[in-house]
C-alpha positions in Angstrom: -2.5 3.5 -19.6 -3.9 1.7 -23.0 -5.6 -0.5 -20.9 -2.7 -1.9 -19.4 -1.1 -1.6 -15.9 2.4 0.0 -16.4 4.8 1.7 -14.6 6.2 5.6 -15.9 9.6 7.1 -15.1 8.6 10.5 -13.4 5.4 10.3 -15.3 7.0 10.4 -18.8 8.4 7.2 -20.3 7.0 4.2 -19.6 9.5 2.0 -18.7 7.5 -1.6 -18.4 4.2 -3.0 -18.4 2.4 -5.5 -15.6 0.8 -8.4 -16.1 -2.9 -8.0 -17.0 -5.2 -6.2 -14.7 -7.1 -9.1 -13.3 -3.7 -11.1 -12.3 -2.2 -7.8 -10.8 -5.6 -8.3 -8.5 -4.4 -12.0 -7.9 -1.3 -11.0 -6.7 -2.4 -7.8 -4.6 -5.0 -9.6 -3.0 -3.1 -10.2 0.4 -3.0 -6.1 0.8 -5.7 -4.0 2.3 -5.8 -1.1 -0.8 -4.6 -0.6 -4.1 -3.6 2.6 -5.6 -5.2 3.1 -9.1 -4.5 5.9 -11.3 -5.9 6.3 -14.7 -2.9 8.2 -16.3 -4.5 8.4 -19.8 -7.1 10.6 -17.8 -4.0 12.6 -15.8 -2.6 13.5 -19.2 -5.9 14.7 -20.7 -6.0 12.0 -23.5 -9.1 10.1 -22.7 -10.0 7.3 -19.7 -10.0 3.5 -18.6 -13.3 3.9 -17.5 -14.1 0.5 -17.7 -10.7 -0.9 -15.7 -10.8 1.0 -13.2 -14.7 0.0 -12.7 -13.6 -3.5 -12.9 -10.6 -3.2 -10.5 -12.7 -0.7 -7.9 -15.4 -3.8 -8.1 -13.1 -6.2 -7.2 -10.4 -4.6 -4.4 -10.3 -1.5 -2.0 -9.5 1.4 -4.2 -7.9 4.7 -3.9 -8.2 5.8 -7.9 -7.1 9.2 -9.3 -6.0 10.2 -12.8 -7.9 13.1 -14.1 -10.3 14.1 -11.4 -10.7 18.0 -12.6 -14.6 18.1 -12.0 -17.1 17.4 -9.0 -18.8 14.9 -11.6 -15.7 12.9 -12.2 -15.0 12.5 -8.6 -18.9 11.6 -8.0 -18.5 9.2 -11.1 -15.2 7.5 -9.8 -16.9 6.8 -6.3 -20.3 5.1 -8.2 -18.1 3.2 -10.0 -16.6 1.5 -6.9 -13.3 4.3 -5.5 -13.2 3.8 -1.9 -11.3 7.0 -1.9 -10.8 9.8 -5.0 -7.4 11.3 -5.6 -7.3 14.8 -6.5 -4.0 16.4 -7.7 -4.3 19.1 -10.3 -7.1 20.9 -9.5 -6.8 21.3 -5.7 -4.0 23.8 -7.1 -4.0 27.6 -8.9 -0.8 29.0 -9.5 -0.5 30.9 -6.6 -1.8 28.4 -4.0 -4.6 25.9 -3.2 -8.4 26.0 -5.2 -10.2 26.9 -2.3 -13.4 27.1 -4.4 -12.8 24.1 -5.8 -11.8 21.9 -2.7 -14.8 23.8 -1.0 -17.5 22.4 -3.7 -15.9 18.4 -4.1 -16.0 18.2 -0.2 -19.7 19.7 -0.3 -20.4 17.3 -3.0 -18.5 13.6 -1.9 -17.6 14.4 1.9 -13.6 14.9 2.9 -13.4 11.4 4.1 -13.4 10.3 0.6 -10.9 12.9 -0.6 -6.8 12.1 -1.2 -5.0 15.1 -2.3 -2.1 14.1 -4.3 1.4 16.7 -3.5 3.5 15.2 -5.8 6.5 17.5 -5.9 9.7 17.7 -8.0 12.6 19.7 -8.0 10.6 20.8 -4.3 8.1 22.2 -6.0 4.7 20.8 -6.8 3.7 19.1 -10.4 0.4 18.7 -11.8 -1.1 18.0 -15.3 0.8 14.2 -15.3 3.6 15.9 -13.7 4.2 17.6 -16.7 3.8 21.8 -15.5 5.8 23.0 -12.1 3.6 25.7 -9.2 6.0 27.4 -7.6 4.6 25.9 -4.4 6.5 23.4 -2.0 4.5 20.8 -0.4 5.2 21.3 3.3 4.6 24.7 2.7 0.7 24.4 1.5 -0.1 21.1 3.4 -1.7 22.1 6.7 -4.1 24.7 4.0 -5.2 21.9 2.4 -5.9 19.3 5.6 -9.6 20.6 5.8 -10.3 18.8 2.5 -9.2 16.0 2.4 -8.8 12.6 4.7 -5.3 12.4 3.8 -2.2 13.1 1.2 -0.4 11.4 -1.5 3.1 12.6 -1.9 5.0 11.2 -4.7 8.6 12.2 -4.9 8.6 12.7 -8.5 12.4 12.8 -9.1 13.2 9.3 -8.2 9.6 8.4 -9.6 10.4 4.6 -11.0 13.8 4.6 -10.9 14.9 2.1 -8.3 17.4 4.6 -6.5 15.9 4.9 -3.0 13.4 8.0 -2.1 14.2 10.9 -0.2 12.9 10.1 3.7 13.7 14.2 4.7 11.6 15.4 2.7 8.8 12.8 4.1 10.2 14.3 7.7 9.0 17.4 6.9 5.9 16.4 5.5 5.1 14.6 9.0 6.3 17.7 10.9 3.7 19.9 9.0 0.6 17.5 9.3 -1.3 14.9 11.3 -3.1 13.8 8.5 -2.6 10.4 7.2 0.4 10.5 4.9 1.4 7.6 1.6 4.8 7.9 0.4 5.3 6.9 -3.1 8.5 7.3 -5.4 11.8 5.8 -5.6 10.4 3.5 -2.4 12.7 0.7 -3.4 14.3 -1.3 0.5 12.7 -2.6 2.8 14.9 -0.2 4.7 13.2 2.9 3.5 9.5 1.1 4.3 10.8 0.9 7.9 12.0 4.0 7.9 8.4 5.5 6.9 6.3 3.3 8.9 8.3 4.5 11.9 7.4 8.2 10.7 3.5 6.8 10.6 3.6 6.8 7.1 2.5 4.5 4.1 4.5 3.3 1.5 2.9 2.9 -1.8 4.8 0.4 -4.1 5.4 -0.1 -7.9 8.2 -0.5 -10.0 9.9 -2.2 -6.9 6.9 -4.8 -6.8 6.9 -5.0 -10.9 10.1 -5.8 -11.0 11.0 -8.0 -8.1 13.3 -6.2 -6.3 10.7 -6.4 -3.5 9.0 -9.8 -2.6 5.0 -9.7 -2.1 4.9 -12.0 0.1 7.6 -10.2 2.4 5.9 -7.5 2.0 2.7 -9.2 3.0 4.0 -10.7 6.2 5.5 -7.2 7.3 1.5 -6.0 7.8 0.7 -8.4 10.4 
């Protein structure tokens, strides 16, 4: 956001910032992908084109923010996105953009496609997590698996705030799908990474890591 890496509390205030872009790299380096989202995009109030070109040059990317046309997505993957994220407009009100999903997968292929379920409350947020569906993410899910390679589900309520996530809910997400699966939100233990690598799922880090509460290099040595 601004140009720097930070990290939000549930996607409103932004609660601290990282070290500058190209040291974040340094310190990421030992991990297979990093998660990149532009949230200037997300929130409608311009990009960070040129950092997230620089970071998808550099690392494996999954980068999202934003991505509301076919022509974003196409740009993000030219730019260097291993895979695009795609949160608010794989929704309508009453259930997934078919149309939509139908065109980007036509367009970039599914197996560059993340679809973001980021859910509050149990129900799913878009726009920056700023406007509730009315739909729950375990409920839509297996709809939505023949668009995508795989989901990002960010448990918005504990979003940045160090208090643990909420590992049911992930159940249920694993019960509905056998699509790849990254948890992100309130992931703060080594406890609750164990807990979702034994459901087959991924743990996507940040205000743990920004913070120290989890070590990198732990964290490193718990891939091998």
């Amino acid at each position: 956001m601004d140009g720097k890496v930070v990290q939000l509390v549930q996607g409103r205030e932004k609660a601290l910032e990282g070290d500058a872009p190209e040291e974040m790299l340094r310190k990421f380096s030992a991990f297979p992908q990093i998660q990149v989202i532009d949230l200037d995009a997300a929130m409608g109030r311009g990009a960070n084109d040129g950092l997230v070109e620089m970071l998808a040059s550099k690392a494996m990317t999954r980068v999202g923010g934003g991505v509301r046309t076919v022509e974003r997505a196409k740009t993000l993957l030219r730019q260097g996105a291993f895979r695009v994220i795609v949160g608010t407009s794989a929704f309508r009100g009453d259930g997934p953009n078919h149309a939509f999903l139908e065109e980007l997968c036509a367009a970039v292929g599914r197996d560059k496609l993340v679809l973001a379920l980021d859910s509050k409350g149990g129900r799913i947020v878009v726009k920056g997590w700023q406007e509730a569906t009315s739909l729950k993410a375990e409920e839509v899910i297996r709809q939505l698996e023949p668009y995508c390679e795989g989901f990002l589900c960010t448990y918005v309520d504990k979003e940045g705030m160090m208090q643990g996530t909420d590992l049911d809910w992930f159940r249920r997400l694993r019960d509905a799908t056998a699509h790849e699966i990254t948890a992100a939100g309130g992931i703060t233990t080594l406890e609750d990474i164990e807990a979702l690598r034994g459901m087959k799922i991924h743990a996507a880090l940040g205000m743990a890591i920004y913070t120290g509460r989890l070590d990198l290099a732990k964290l490193a040595e718990m891939q091998a």
